[in-house]
PDB file of N, CA, C and O in Angstrom:
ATOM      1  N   UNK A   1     -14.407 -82.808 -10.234  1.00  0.00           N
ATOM      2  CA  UNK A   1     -13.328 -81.991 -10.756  1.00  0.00           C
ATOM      3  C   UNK A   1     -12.083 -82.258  -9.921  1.00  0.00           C
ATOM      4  O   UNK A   1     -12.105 -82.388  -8.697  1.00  0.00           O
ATOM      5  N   UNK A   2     -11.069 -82.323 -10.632  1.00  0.00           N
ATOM      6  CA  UNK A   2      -9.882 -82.492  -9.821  1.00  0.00           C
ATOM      7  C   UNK A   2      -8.927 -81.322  -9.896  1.00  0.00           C
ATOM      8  O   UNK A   2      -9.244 -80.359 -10.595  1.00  0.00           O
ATOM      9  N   UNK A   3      -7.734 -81.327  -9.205  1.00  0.00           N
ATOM     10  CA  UNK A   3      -6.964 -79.818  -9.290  1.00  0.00           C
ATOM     11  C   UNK A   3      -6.292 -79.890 -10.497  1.00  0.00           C
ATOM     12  O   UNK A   3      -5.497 -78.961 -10.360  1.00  0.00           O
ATOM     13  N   UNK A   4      -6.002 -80.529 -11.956  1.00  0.00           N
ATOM     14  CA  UNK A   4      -5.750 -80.402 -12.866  1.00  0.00           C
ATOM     15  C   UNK A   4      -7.005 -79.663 -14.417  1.00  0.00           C
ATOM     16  O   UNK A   4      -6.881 -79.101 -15.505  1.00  0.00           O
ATOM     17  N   UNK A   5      -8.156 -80.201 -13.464  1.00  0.00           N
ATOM     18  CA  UNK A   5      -9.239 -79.760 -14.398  1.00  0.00           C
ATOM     19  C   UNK A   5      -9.382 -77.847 -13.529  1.00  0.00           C
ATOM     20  O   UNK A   5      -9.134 -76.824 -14.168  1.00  0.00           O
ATOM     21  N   UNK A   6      -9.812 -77.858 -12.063  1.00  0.00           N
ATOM     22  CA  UNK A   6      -9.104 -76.653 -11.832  1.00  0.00           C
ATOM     23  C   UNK A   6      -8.464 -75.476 -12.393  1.00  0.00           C
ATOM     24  O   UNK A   6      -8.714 -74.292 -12.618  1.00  0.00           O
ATOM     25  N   UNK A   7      -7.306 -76.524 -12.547  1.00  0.00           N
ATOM     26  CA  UNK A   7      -6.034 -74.949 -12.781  1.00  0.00           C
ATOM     27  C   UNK A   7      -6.366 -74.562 -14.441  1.00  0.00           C
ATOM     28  O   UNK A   7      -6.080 -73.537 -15.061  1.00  0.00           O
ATOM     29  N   UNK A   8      -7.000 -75.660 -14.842  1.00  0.00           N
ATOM     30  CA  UNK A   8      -6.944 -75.139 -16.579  1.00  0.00           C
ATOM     31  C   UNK A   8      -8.613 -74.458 -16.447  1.00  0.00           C
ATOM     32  O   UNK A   8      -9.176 -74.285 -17.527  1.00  0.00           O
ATOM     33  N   UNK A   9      -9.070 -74.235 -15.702  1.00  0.00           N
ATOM     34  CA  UNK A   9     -10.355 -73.462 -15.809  1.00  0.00           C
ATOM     35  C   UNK A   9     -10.123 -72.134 -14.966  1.00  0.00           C
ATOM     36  O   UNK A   9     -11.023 -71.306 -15.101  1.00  0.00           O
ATOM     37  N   UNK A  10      -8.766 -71.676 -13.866  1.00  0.00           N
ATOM     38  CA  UNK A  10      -8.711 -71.204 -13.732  1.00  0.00           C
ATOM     39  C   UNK A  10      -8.906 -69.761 -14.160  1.00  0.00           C
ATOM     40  O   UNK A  10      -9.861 -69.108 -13.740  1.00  0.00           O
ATOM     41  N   UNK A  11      -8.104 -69.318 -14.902  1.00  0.00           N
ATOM     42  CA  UNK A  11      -8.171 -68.283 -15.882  1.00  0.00           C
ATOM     43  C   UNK A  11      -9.699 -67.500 -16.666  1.00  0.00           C
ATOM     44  O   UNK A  11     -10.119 -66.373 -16.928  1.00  0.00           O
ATOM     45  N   UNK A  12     -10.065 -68.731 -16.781  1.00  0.00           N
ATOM     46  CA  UNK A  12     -11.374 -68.373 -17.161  1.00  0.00           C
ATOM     47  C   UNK A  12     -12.360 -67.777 -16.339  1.00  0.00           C
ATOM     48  O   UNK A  12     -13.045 -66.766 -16.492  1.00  0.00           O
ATOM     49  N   UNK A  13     -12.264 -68.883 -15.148  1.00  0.00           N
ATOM     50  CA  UNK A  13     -13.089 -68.413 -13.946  1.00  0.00           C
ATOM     51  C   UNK A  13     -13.111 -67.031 -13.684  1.00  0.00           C
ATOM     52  O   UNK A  13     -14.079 -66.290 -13.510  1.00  0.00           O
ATOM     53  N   UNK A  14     -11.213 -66.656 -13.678  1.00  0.00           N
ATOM     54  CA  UNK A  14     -11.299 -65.418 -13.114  1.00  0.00           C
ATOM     55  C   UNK A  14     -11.474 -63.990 -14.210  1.00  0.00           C
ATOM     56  O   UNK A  14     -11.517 -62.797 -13.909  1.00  0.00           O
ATOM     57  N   UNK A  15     -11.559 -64.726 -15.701  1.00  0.00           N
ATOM     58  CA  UNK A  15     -12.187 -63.682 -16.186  1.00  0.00           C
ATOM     59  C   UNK A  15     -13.928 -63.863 -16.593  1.00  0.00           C
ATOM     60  O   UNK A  15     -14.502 -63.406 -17.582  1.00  0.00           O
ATOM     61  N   UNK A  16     -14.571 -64.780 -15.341  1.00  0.00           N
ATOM     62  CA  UNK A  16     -15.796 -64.534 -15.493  1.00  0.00           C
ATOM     63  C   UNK A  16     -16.404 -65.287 -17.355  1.00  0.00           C
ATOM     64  O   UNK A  16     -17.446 -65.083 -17.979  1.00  0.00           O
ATOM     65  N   UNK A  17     -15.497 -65.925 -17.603  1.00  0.00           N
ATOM     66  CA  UNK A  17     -16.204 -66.999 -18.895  1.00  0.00           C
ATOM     67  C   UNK A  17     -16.821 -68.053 -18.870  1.00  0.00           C
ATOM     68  O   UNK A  17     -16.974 -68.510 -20.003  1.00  0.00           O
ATOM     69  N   UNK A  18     -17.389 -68.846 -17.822  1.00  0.00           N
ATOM     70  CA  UNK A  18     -17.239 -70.363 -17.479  1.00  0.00           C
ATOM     71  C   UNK A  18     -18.969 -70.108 -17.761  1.00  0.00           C
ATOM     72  O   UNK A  18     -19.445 -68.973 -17.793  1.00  0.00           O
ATOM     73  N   UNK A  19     -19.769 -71.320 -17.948  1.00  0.00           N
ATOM     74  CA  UNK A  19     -20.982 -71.346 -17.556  1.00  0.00           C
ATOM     75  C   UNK A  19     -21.290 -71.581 -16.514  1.00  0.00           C
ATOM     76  O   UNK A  19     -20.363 -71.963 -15.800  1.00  0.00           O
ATOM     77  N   UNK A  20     -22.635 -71.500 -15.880  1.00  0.00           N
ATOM     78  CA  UNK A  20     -22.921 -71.147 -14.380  1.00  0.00           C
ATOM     79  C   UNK A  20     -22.621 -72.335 -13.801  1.00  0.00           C
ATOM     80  O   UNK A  20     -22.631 -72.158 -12.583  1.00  0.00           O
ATOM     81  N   UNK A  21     -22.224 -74.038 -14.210  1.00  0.00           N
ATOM     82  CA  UNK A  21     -22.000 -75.307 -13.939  1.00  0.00           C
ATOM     83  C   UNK A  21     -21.146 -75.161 -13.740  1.00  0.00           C
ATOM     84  O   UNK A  21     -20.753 -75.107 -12.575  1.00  0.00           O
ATOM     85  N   UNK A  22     -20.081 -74.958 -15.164  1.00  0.00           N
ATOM     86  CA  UNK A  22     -18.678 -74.767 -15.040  1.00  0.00           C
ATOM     87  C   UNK A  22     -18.365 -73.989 -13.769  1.00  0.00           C
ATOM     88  O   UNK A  22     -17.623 -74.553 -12.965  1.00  0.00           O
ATOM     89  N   UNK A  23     -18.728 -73.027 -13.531  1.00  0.00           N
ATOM     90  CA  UNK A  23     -18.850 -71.938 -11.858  1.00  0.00           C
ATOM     91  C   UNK A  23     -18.516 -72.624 -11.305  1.00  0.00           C
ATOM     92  O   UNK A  23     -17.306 -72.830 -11.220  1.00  0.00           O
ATOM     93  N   UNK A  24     -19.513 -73.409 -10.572  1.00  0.00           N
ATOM     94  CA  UNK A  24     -20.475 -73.973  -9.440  1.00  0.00           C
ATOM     95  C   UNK A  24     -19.114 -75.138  -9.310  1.00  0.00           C
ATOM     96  O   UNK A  24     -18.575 -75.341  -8.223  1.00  0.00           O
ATOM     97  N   UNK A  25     -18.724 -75.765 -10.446  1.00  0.00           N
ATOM     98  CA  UNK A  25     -17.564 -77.150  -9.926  1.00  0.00           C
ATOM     99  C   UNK A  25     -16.485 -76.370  -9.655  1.00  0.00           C
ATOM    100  O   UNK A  25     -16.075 -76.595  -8.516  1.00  0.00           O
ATOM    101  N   UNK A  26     -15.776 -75.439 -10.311  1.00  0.00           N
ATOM    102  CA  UNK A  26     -14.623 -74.391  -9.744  1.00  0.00           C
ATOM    103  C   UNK A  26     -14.880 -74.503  -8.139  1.00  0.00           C
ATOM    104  O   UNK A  26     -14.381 -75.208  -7.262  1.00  0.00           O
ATOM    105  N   UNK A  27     -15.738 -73.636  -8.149  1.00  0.00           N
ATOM    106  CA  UNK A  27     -16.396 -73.080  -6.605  1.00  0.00           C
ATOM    107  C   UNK A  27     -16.001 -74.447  -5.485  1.00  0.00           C
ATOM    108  O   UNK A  27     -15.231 -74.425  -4.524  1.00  0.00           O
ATOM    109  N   UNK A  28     -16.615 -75.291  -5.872  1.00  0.00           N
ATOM    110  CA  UNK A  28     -16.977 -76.534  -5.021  1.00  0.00           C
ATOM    111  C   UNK A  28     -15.770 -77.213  -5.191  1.00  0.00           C
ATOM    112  O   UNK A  28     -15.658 -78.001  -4.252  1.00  0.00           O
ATOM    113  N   UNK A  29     -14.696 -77.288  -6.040  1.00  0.00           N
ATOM    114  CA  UNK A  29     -13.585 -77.871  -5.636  1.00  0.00           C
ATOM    115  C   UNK A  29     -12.770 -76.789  -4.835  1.00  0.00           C
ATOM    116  O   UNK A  29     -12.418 -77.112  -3.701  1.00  0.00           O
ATOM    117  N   UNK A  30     -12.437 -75.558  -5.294  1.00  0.00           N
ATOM    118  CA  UNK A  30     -11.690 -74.864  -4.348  1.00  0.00           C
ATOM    119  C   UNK A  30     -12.191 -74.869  -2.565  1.00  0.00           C
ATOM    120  O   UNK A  30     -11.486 -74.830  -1.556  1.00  0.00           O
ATOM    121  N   UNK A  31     -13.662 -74.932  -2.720  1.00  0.00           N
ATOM    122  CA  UNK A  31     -14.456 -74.844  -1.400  1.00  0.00           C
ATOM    123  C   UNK A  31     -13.291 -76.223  -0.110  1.00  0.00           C
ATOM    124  O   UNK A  31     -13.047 -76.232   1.096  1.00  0.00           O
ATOM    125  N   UNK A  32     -12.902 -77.178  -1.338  1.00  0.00           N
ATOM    126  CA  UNK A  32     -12.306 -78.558  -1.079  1.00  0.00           C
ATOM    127  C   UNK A  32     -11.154 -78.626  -1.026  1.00  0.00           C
ATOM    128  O   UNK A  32     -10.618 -79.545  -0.406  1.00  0.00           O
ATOM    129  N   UNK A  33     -10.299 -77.475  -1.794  1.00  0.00           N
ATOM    130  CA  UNK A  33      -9.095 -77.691  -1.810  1.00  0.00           C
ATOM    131  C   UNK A  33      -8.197 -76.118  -1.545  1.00  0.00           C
ATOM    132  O   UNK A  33      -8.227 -75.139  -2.291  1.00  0.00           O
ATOM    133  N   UNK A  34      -7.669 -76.224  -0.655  1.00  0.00           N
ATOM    134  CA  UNK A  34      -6.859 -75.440   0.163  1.00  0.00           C
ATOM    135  C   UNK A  34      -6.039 -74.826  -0.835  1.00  0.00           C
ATOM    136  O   UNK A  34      -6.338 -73.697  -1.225  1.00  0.00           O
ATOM    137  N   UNK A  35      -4.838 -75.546  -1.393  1.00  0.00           N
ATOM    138  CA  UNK A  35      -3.948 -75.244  -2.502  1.00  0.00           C
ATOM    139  C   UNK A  35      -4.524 -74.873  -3.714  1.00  0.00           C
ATOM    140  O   UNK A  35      -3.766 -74.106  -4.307  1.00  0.00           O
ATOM    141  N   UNK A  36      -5.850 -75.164  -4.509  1.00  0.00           N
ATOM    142  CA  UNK A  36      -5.819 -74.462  -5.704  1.00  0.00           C
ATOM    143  C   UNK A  36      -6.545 -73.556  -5.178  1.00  0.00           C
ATOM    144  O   UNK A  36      -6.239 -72.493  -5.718  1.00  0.00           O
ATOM    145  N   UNK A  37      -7.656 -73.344  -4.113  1.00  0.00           N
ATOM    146  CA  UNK A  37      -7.942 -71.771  -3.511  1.00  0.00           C
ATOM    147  C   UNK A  37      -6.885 -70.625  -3.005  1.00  0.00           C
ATOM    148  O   UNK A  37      -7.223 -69.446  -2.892  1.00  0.00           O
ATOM    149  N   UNK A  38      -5.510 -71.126  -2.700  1.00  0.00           N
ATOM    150  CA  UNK A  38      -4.199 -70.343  -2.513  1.00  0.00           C
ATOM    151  C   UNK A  38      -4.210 -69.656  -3.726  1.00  0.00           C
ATOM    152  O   UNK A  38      -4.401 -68.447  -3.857  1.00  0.00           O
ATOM    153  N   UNK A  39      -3.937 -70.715  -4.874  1.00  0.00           N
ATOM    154  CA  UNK A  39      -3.132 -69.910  -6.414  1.00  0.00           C
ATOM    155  C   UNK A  39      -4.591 -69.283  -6.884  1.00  0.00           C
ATOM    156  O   UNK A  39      -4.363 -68.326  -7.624  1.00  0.00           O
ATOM    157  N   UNK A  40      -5.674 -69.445  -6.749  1.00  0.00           N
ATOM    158  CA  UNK A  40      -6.645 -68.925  -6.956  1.00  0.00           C
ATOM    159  C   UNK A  40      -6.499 -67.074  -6.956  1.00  0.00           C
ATOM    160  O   UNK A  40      -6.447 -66.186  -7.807  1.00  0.00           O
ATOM    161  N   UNK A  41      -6.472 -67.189  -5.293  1.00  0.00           N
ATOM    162  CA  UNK A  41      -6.323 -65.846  -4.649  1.00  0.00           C
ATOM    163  C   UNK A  41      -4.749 -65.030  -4.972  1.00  0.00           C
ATOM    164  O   UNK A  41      -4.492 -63.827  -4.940  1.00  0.00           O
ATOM    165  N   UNK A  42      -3.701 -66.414  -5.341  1.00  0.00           N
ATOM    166  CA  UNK A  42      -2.425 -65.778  -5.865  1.00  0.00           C
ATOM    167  C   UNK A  42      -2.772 -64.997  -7.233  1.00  0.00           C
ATOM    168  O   UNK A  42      -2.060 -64.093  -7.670  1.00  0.00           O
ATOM    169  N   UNK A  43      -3.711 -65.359  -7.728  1.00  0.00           N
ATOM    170  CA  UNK A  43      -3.846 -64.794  -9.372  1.00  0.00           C
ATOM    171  C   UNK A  43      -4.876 -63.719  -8.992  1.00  0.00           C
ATOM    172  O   UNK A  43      -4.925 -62.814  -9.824  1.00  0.00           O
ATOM    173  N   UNK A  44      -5.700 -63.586  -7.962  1.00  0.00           N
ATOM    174  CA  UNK A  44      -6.707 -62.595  -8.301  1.00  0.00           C
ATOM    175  C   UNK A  44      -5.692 -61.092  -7.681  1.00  0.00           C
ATOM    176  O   UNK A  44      -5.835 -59.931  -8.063  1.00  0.00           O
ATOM    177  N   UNK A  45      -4.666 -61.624  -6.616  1.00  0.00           N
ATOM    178  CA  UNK A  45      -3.724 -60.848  -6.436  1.00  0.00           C
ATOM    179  C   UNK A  45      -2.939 -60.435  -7.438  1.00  0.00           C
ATOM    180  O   UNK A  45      -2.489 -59.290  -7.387  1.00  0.00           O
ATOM    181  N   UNK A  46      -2.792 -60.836  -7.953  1.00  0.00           N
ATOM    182  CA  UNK A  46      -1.484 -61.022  -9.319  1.00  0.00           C
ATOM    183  C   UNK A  46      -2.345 -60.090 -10.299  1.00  0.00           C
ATOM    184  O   UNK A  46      -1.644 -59.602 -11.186  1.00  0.00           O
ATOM    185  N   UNK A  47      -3.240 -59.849 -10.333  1.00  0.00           N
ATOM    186  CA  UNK A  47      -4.291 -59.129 -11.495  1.00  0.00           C
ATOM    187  C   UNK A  47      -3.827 -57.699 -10.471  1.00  0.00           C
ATOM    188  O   UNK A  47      -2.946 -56.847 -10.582  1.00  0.00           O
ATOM    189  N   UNK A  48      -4.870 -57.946  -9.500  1.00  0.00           N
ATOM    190  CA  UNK A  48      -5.296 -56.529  -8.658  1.00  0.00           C
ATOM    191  C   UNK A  48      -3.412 -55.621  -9.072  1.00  0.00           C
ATOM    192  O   UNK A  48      -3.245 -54.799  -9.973  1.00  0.00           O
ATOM    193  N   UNK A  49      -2.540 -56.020  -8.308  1.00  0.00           N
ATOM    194  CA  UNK A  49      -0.917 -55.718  -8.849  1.00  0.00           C
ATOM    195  C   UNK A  49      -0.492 -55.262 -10.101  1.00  0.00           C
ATOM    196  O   UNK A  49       0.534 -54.589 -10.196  1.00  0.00           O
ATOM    197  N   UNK A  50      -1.175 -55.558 -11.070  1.00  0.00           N
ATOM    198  CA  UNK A  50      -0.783 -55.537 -12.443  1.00  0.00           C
ATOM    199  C   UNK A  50      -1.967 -54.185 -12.465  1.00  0.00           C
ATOM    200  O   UNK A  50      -1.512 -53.065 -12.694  1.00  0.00           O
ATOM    201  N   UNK A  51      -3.022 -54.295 -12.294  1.00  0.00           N
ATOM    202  CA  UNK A  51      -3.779 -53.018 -12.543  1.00  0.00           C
ATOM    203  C   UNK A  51      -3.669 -52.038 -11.622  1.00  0.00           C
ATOM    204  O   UNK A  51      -4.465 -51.156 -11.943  1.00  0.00           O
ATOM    205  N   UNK A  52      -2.963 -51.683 -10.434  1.00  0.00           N
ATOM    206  CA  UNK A  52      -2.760 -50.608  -9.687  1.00  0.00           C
ATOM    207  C   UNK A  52      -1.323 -50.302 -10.694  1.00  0.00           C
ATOM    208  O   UNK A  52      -1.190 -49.140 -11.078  1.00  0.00           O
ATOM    209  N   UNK A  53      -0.471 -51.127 -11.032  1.00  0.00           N
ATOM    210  CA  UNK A  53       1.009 -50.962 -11.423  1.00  0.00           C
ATOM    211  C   UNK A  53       0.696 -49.987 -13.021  1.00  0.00           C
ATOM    212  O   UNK A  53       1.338 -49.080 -13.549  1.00  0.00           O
ATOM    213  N   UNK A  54      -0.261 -50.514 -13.313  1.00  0.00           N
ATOM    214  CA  UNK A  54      -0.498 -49.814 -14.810  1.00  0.00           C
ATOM    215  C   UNK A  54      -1.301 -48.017 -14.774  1.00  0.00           C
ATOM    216  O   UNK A  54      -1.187 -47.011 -15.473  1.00  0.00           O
ATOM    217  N   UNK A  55      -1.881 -48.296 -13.879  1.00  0.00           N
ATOM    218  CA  UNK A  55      -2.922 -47.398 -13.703  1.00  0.00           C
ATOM    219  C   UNK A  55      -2.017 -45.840 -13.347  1.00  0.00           C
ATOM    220  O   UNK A  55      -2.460 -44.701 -13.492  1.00  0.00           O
ATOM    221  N   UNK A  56      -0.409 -46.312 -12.765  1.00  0.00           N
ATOM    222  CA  UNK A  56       0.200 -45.592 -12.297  1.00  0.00           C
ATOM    223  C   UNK A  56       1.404 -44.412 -13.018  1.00  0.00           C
ATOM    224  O   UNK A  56       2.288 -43.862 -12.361  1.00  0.00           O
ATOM    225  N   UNK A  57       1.151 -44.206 -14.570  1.00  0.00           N
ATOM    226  CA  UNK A  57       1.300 -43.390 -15.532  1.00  0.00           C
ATOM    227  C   UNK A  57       1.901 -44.832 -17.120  1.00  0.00           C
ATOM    228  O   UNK A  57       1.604 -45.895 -17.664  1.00  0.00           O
ATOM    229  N   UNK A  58       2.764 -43.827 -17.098  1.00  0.00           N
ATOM    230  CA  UNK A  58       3.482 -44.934 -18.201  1.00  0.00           C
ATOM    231  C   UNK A  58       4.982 -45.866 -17.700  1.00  0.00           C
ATOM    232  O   UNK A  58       5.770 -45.494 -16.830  1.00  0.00           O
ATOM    233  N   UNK A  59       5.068 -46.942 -18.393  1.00  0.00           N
ATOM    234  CA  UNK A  59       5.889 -47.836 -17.402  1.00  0.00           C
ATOM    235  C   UNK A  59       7.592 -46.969 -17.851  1.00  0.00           C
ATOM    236  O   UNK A  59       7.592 -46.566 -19.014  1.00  0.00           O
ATOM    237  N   UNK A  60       8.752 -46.722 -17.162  1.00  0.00           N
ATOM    238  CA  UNK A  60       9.903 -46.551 -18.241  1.00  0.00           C
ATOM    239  C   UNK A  60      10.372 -47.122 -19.143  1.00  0.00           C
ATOM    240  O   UNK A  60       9.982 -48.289 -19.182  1.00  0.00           O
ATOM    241  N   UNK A  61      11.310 -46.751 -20.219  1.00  0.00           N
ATOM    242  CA  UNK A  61      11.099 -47.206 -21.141  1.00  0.00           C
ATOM    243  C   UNK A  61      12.039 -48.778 -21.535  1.00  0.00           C
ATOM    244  O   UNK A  61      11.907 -49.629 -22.414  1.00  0.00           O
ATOM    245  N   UNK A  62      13.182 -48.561 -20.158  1.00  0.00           N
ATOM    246  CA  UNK A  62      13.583 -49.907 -20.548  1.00  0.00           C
ATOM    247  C   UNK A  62      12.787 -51.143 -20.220  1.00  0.00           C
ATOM    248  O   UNK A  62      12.972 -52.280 -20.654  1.00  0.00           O
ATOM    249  N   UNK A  63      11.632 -50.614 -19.163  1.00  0.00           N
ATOM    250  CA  UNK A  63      10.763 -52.175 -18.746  1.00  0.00           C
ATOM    251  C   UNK A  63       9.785 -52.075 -19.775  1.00  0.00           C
ATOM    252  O   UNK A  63       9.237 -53.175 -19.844  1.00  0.00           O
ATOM    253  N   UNK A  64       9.342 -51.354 -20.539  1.00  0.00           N
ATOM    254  CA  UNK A  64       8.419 -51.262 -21.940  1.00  0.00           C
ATOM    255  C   UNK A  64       9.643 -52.443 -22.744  1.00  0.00           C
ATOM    256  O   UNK A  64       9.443 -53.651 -22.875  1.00  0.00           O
ATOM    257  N   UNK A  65      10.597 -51.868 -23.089  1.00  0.00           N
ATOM    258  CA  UNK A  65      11.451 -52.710 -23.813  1.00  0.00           C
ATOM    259  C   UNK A  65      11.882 -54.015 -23.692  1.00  0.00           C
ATOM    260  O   UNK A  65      12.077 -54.828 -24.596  1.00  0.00           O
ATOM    261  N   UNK A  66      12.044 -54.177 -22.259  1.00  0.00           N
ATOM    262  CA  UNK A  66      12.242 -55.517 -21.986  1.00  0.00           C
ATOM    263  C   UNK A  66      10.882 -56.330 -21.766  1.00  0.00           C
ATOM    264  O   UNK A  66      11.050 -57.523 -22.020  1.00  0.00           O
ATOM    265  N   UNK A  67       9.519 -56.000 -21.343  1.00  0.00           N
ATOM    266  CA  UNK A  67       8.650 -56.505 -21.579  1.00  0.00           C
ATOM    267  C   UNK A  67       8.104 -56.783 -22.844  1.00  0.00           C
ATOM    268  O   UNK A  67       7.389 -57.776 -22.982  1.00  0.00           O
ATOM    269  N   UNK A  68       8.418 -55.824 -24.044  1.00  0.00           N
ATOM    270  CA  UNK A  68       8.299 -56.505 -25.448  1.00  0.00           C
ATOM    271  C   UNK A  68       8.930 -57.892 -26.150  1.00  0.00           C
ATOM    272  O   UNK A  68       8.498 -58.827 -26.825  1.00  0.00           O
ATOM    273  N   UNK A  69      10.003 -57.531 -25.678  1.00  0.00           N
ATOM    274  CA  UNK A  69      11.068 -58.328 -25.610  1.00  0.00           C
ATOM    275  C   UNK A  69      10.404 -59.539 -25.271  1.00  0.00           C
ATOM    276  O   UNK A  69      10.411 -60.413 -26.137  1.00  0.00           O
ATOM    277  N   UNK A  70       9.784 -59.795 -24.103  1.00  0.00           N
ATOM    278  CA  UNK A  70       9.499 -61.583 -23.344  1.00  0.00           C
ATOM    279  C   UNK A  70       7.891 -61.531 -23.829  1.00  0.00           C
ATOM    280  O   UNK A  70       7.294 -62.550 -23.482  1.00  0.00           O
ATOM    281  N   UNK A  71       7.025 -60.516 -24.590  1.00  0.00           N
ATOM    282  CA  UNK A  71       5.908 -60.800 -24.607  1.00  0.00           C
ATOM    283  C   UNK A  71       5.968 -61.336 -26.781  1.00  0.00           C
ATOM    284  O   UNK A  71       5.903 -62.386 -27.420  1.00  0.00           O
ATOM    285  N   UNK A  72       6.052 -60.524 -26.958  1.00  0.00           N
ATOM    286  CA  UNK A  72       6.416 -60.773 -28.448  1.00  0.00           C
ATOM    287  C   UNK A  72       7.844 -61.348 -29.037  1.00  0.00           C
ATOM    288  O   UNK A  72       7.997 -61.497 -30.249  1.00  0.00           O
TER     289      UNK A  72
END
């Protein structure tokens, strides 16, 4: 696996979709590579952030608006 096969399995990894192979080469290249284990841990951060931020009532309404805005 290289850090291009990596980053596009990323996502998956971290929502736990991959088969137990698919796993195991994630695992064993990050084990190898410094930089995609960084953005790795940048995204599992980037989650944890997004679910304390939500968890924390309702967002106001102009960042509701402007997040519609860039999502749809």
């Amino acid at each position: 696996m290289n850090c291009g096969d990596c980053l596009e399995n990323l996502d998956s990894y971290l929502d736990r979709e991959l088969t137990d192979a698919e796993l195991s080469e994630v695992q064993r290249h990050m084990a190898d590579c410094p930089p995609c284990e960084d953005l790795y841990k940048l995204h599992v951060n980037m989650k944890r952030l997004v679910k304390v931020c939500c968890d924390q009532g309702e967002a106001p309404a102009h960042l509701r608006s402007k997040l519609r805005q860039i999502l749809f």
